[in-house]
Every structure is written in structure tokens, then in C-alpha cells.
Z-matrix of the N, CA and C atoms (Angstrom, degrees):
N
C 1 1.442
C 2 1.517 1 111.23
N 3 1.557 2 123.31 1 -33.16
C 4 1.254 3 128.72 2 -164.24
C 5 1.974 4 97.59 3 -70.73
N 6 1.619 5 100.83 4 -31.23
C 7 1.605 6 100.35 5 -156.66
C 8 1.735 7 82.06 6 -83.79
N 9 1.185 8 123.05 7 -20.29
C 10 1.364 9 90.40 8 -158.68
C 11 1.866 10 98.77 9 -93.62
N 12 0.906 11 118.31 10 -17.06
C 13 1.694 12 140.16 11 162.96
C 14 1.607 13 110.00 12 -48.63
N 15 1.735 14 113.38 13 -44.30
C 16 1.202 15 124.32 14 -164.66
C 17 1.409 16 103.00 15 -84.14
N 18 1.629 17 115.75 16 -31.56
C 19 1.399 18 110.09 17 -159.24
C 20 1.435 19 104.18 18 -110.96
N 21 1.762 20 128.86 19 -10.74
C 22 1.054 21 138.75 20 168.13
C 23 1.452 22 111.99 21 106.77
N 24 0.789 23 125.65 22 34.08
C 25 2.055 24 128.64 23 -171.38
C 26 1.365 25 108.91 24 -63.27
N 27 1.322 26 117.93 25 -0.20
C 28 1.472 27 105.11 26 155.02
C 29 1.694 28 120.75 27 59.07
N 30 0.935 29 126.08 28 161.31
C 31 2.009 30 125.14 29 170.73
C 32 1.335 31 109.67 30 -97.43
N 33 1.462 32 131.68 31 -7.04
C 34 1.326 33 109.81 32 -173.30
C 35 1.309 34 117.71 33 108.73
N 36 1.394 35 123.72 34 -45.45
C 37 1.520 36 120.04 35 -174.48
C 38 1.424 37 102.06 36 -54.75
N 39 1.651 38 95.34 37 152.74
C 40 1.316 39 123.11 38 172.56
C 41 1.588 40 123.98 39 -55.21
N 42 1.851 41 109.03 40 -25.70
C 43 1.173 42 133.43 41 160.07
C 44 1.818 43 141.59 42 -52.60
N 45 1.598 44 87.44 43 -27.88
C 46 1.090 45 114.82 44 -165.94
C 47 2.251 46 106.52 45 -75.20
N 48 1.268 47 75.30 46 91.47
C 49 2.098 48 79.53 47 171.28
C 50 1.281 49 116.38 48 -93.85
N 51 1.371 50 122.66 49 31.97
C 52 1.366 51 115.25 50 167.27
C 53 1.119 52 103.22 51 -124.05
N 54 2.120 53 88.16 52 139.42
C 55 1.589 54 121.65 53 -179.91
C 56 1.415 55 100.05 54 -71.27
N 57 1.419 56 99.68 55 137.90
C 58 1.608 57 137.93 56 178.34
C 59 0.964 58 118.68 57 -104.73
N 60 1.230 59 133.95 58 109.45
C 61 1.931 60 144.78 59 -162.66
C 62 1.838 61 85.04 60 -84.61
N 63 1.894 62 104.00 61 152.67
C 64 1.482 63 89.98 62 179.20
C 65 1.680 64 90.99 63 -113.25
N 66 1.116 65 106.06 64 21.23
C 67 1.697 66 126.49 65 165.92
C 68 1.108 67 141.28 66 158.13
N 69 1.406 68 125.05 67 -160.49
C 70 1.209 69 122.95 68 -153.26
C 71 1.374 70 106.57 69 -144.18
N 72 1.745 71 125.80 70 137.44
C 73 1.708 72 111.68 71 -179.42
C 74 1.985 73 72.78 72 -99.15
N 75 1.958 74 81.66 73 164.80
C 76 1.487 75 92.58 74 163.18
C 77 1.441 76 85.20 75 -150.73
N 78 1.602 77 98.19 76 176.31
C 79 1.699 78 103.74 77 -176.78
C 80 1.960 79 93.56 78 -107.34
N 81 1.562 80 76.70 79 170.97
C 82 1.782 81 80.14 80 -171.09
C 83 1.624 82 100.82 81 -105.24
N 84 1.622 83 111.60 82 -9.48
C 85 1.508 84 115.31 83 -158.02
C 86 1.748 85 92.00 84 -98.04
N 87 1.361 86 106.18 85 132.26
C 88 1.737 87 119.64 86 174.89
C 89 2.038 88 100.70 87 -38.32
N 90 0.638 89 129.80 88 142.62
C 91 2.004 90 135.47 89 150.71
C 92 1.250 91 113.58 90 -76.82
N 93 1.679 92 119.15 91 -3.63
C 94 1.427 93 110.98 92 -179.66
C 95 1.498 94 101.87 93 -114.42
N 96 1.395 95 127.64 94 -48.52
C 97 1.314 96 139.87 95 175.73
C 98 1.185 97 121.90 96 -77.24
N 99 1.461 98 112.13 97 -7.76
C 100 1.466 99 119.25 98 -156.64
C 101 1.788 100 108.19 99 12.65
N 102 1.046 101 111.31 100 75.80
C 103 1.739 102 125.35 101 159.80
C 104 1.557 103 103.63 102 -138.48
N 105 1.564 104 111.05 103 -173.75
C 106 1.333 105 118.15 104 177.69
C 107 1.585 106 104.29 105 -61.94
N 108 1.137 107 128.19 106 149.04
C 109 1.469 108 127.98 107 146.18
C 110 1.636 109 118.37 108 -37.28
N 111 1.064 110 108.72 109 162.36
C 112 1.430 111 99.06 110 -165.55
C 113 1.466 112 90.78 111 -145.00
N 114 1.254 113 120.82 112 -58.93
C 115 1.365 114 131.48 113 -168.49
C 116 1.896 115 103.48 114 -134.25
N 117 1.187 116 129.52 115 69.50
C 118 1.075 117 147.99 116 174.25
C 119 1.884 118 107.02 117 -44.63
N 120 1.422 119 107.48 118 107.50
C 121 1.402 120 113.49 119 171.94
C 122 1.758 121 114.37 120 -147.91
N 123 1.055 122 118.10 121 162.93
C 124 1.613 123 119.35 122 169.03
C 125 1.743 124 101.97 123 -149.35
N 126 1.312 125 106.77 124 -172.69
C 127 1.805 126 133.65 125 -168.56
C 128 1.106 127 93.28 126 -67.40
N 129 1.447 128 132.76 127 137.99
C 130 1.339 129 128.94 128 167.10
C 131 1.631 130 109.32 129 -69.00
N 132 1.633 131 111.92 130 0.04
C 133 1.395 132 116.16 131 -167.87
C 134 1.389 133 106.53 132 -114.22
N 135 1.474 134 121.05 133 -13.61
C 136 1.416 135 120.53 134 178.62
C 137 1.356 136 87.10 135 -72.52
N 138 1.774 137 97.37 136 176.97
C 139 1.080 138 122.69 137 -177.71
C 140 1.678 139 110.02 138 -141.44
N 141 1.039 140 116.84 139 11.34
C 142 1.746 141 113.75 140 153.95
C 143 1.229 142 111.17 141 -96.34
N 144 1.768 143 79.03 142 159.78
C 145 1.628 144 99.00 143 160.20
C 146 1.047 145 138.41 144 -60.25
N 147 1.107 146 123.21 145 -4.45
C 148 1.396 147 116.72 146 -144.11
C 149 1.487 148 76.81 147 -106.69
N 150 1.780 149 103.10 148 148.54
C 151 1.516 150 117.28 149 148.45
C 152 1.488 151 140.81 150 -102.07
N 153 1.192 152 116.90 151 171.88
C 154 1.903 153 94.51 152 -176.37
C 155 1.914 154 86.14 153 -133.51
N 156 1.206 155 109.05 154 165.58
C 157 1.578 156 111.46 155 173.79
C 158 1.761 157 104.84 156 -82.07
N 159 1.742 158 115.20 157 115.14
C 160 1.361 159 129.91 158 169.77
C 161 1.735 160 99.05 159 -55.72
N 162 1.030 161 143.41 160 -44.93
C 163 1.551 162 123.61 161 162.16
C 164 1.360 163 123.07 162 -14.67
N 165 1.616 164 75.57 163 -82.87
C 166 2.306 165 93.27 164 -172.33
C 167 1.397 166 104.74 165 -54.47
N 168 1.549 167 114.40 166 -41.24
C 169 1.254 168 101.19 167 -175.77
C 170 1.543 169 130.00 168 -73.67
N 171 1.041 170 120.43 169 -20.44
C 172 1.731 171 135.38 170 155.18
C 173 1.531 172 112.65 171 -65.55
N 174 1.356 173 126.69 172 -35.97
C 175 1.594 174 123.23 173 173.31
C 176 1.212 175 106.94 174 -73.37
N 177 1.502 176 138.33 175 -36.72
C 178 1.524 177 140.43 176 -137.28
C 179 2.057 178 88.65 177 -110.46
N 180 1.055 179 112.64 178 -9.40
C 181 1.433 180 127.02 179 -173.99
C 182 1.321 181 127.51 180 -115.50
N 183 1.645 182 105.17 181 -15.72
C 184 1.461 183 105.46 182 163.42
C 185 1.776 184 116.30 183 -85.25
N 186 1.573 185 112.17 184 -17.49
C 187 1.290 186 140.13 185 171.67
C 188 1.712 187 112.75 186 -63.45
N 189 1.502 188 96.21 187 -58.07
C 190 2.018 189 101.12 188 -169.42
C 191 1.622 190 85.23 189 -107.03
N 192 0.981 191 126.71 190 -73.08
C 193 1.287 192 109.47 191 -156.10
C 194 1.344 193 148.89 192 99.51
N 195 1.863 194 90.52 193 29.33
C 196 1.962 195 110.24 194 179.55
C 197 1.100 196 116.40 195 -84.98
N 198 1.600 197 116.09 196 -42.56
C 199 1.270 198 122.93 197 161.22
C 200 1.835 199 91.80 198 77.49
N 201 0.832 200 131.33 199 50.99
C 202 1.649 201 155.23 200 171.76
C 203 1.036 202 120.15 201 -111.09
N 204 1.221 203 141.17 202 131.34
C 205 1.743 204 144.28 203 152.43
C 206 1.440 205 110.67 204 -45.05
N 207 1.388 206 85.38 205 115.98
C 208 1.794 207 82.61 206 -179.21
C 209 1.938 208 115.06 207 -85.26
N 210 1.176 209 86.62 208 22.49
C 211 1.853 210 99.73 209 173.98
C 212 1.572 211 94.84 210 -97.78
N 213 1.329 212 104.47 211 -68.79
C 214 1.189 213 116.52 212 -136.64
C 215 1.932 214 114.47 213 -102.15
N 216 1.530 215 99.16 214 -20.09
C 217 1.065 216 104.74 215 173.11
C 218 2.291 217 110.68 216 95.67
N 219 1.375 218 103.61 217 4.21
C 220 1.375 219 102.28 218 -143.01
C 221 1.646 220 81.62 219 -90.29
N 222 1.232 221 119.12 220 178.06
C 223 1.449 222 119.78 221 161.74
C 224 1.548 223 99.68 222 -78.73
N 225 1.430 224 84.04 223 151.99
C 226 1.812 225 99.28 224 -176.75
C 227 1.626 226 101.87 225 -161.06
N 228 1.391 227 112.35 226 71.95
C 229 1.535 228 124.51 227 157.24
C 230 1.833 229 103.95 228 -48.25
N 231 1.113 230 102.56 229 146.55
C 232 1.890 231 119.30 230 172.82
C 233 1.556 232 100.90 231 -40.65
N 234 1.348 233 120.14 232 -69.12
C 235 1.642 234 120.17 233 175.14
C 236 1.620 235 125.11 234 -41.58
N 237 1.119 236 105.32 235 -36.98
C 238 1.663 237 114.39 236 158.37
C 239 1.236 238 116.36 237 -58.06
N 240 1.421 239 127.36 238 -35.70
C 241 1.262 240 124.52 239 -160.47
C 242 1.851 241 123.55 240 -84.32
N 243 1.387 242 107.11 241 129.39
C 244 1.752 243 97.11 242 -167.86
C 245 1.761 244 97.93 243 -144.28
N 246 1.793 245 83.22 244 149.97
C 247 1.382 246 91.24 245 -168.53
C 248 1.964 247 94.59 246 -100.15
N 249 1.451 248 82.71 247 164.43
C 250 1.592 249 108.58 248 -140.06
C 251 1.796 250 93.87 249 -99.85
N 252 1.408 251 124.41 250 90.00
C 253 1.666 252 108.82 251 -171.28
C 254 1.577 253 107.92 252 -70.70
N 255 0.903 254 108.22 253 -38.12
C 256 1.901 255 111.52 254 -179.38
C 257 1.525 256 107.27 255 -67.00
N 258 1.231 257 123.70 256 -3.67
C 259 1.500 258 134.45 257 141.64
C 260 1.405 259 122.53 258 -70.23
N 261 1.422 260 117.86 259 -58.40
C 262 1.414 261 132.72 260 -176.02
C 263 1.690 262 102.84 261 -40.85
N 264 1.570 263 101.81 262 -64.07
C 265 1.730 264 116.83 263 -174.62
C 266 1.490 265 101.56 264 -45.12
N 267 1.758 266 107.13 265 -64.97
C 268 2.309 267 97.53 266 -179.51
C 269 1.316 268 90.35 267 -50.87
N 270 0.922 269 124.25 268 -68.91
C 271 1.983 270 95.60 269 -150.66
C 272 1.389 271 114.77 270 -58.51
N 273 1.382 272 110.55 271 -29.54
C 274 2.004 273 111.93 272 179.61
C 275 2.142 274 98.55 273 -51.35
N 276 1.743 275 99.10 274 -41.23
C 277 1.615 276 98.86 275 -149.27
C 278 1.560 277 88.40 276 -94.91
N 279 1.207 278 145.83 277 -54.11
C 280 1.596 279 137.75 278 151.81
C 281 1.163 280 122.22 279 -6.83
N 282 1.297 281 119.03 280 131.30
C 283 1.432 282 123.84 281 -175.86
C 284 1.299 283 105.29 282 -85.97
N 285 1.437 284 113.01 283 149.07
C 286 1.257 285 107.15 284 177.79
C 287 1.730 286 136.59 285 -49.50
N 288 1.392 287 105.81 286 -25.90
C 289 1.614 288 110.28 287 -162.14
C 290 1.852 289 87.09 288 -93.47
N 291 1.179 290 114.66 289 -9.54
C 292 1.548 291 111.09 290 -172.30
C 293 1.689 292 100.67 291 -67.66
N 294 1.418 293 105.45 292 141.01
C 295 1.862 294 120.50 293 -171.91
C 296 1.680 295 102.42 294 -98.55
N 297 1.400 296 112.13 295 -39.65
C 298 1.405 297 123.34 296 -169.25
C 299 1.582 298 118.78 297 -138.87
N 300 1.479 299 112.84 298 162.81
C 301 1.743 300 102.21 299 -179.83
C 302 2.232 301 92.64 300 -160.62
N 303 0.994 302 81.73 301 160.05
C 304 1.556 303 97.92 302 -177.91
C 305 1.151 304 110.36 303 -108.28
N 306 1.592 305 106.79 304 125.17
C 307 1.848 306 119.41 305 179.36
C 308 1.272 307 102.50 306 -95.30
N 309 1.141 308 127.78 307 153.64
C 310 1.563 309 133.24 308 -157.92
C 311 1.507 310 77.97 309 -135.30
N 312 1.736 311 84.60 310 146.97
C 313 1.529 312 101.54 311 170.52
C 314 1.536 313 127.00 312 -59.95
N 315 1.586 314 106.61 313 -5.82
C 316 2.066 315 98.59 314 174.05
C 317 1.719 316 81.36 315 -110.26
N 318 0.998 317 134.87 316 44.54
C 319 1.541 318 115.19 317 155.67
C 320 1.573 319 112.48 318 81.39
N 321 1.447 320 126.59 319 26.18
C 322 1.447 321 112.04 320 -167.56
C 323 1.712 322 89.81 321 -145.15
């Protein structure tokens, strides 16, 4: 639901004048750890794509203690926080040395 929200999939009516992305780049490397993702999660309340690794972000947060999306800025208590399976699969099928990959609007 998030990809099709993110990229605009629209209902179909004949009415409908909004442009529809047929995807999305995301990066594969954490914004907090800058390493590979490891465990790919975000806010159940954000609304990007993008993921960050739930690791770093639970170590780097038991330390400071904002408990914020480091995308998005939103609050993001531990209970908010969820890991992302349509993440899990790119990184399983991504090669390792790969930095980034493109989500297509049906999820692949």
C-alpha cells in the first residue's frame, strides 16, 4: 500500500489527472550507519520508501534518545517501529556490492 501511495496508482477513473511514477530509486546503505541495511524498517506513520537499519537505529537511540525517524523527522517510539519484508526480499536478491535498487510500482 505504502509503494502504491508513494508512486501514485491512482483508482482508475477517467477523472483521475494525476501523474503516476512507474517507480522509485531507494538506497540500500542505512543514513545512520552508513553500512548495508541489515534489518530494513521505518514508522508505521511515515510515508517513504526509504528504509533505515532497526539495529543502528535502536543502538544510536538507547545512547541520545530522540527516538525520531531519521528520514522523516516524525516521532518513532520502538512500538512504532516495523520491519519492512519487501525490503528484506531486495536485499536477500541484491548483490552485495549493489548501493541502490528500484521499486516498481507492482512491488518488484
Amino acid at each position: 500500500q505504502l509503494v502504491e501511495r508513494q508512486l501514485g496508482a491512482g483508482d482508475g477513473n477517467a477523472g483521475d489527472e494525476v501523474v503516476m511514477a512507474s517507480s522509485a530509486a531507494v538506497k540500500l546503505q542505512c543514513p545512520l550507519g552508513y553500512t548495508r541495511i541489515a534489518t530494513p524498517a521505518r514508522g508505521i506513520f511515515c510515508t517513504h520508501l526509504q528504509c533505515f537499519d532497526a539495529k543502528v537505529y535502536l543502538q544510536l537511540n538507547e545512547r541520545k534518545g530522540t527516538w525520531t525517524c531519521p528520514l522523516c523527522s516524525k516521532p518513532l517510539p520502538v512500538l512504532n517501529l516495523r520491519k519492512d519484508m519487501l525490503w528484506v526480499q531486495m536485499l536477500r536478491s541484491a548483490p552485495s556490492d549493489c548501493s541502490s535498487a528500484i521499486i516498481q510500482r507492482n512491488c518488484t
